[in-house]
Every structure is written in C-alpha cells, then in structure tokens.
N, C-alpha and C positions, 0 to 999 in steps of 0.2 A: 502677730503672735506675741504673748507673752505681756501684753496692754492692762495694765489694771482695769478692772470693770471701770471704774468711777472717771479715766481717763480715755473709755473708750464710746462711751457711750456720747459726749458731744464729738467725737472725731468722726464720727459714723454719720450724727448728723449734718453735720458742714459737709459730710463728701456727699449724701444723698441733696441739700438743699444748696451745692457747688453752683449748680447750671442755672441759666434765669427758669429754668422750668423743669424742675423733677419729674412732670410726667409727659415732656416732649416726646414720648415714644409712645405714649398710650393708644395715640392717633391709630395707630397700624397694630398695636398689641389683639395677636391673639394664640390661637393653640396649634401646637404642630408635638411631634412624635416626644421631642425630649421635655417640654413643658407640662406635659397630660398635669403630673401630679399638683406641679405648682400655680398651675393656673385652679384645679379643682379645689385645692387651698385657698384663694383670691376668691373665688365666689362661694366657699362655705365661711368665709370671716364677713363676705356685702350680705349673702343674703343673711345670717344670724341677723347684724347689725338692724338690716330693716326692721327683721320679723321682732326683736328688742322693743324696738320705737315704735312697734304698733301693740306694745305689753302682752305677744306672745310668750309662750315660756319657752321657748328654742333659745337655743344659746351655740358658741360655735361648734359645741361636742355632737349636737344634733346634728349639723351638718355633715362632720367630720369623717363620718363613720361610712367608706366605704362600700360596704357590702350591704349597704341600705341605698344609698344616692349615687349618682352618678352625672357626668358632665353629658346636658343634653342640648344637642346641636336644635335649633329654633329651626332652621331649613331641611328640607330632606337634603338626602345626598344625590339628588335626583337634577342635573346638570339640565337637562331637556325641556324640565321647569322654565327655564332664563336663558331663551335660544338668544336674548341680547346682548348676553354676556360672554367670554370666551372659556372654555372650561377651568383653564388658569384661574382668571379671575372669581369664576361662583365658587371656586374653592377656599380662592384668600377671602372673599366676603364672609361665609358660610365659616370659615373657623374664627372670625373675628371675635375676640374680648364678648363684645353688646350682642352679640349673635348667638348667646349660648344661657343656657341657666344650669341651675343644681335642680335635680327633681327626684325622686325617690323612683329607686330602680327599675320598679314594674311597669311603672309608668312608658318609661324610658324604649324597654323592650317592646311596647306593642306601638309605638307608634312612628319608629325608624324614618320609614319612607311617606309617610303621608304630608298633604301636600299643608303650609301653614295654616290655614282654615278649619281644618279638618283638627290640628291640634289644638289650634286657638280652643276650642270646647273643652278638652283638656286641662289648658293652662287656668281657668277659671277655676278650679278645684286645688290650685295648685298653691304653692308657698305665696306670699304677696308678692313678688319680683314675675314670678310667670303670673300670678293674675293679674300684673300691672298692665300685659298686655290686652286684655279684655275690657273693654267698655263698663263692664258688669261691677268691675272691679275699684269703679272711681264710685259708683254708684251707692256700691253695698259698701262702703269702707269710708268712712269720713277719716279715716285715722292716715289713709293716704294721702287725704287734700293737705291734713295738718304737717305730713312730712314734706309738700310740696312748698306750704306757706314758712314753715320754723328755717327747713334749711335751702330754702331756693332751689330745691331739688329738678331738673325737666320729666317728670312722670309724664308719660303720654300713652293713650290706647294705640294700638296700631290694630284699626281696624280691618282690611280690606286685604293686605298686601306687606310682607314683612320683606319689604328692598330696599337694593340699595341703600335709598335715604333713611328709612327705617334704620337699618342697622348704624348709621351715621349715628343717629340722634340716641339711641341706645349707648352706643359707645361713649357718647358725653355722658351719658345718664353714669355711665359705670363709670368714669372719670370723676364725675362729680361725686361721689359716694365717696370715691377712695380718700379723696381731698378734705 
C-alpha cells in the first residue's frame, strides 16, 4: 500500500518472475467454486488474443461480457462416461484450465450433458479455440497453422476422445498462450 505506480510496477514483476517458473502451478490449474470469475477472465483475455492473431475483430470486451458467454466444461458432467477413472478424479480432470473454453451462452445450455463427440460438431462453429479442437479447423483456417508456425504454439485436433491425455496436451496449449 501506499507504492508509487512507477516503484511498484517492477516490484510486482520480480515477485511474479521470483520462482524459476511463474507458471509452476499451471500444471494442475483449473476451476473450482471461488475461481469461477477469475478463471472466465483468463480465457476471455486467450481466446481474444487468438481470435486478434487470426484478424478477427473480437477483442477482450467481446469476451468479457457475461450475459453473452459463459465458461464451458469440454466433458459432460457425466462420471459413468470414464468408469477408469475415480469420481474424484473425472472431476479434477473435467475442471482442468485445458478442459474448458469461452463459448457464447446458448450454445453452452443446450449441450450440458452430451457426450464430447456430439459436441465436437458444435465446437467447429465456434470461436478458433473450440474449433481448434475439430479437424475441420486446421483445414478451413490457414491462419491457425500460421499461429502454430510464428509462435510454436501445440494446436492439435482431438479427434476421437477428449482424455485424459487430451486434456494434458490442452493445458500446455493454455500454458503456452499465456507465456
């Protein structure tokens, strides 16, 4: 308290770049009850950013705006899905960071419980981040491969099956974005 701006702004940065690794925690980062807002934050500032880099005209206020988007879980909440796993854990997977997108509200409502397949057709209409996950989406979009080539980005379809490892490889995808 009481920091001039001009004296506080690199003190802020040394304590966030302190650790050998600012985003040591991203690994396991995702959404639970007191986070809702700040996490919906985080993915209206990536996907802006993407949709930017592919010269849409969204910007973060598109995002931003509540009562239009909402944070949409990639898995149902549908445990019985992934009798491999133990309730506990389809839960921690399922609110994982990489396991979630922004998608505009209506969307959101009608497709709750279906299983990823079913929304996978969905996501292909959707902002670039959910149609990263469609095939369709590397296809119709050169301006995706350009963001895989400029920034080393891991873009990948997840065709078949959005597990486990899926969600692994997502969550670096969001890792690396933020970076």
């Amino acid at each position: 308290r009481g920091t001039e701006p001009d004296k506080l702004a690199p003190r802020l940065g040394e304590e966030l770049l302190g650790g050998d690794d600012p985003f040591e925690s991203f690994a396991t980062f995702g959404v639970h009850q007191r986070n809702r807002a700040h996490v919906r934050y985080l993915l209206a500032r990536m996907t802006a950013w993407v949709e930017q880099r592919h010269g849409l005209p969204h910007n973060f206020a598109t995002y931003a705006v509540p009562v239009r988007y909402e944070v949409e879980h990639i898995l149902a909440n549908r445990p019985e899905l992934r009798p491999e796993l133990t309730v506990r854990r389809f839960t921690e997977l399922r609110d994982r960071f990489g396991a979630l997108l922004l998608l505009d509200r209506e969307v959101v409502a009608g497709q709750a419980d279906m299983s990823y397949l079913r929304k996978l057709e969905h996501y292909k209409t959707g902002n670039v981040l959910a149609r990263s996950l469609h095939a369709s989406g590397y296809d119709e979009n050169p301006a995706l491969g350009a963001l895989v080539d400029t920034y080393g980005l891991p873009f990948a379809p997840v065709r078949l099956d959005f597990d486990e490892a899926a969600i692994e490889r997502r969550q670096e995808l969001y890792r690396r974005l933020f970076e």
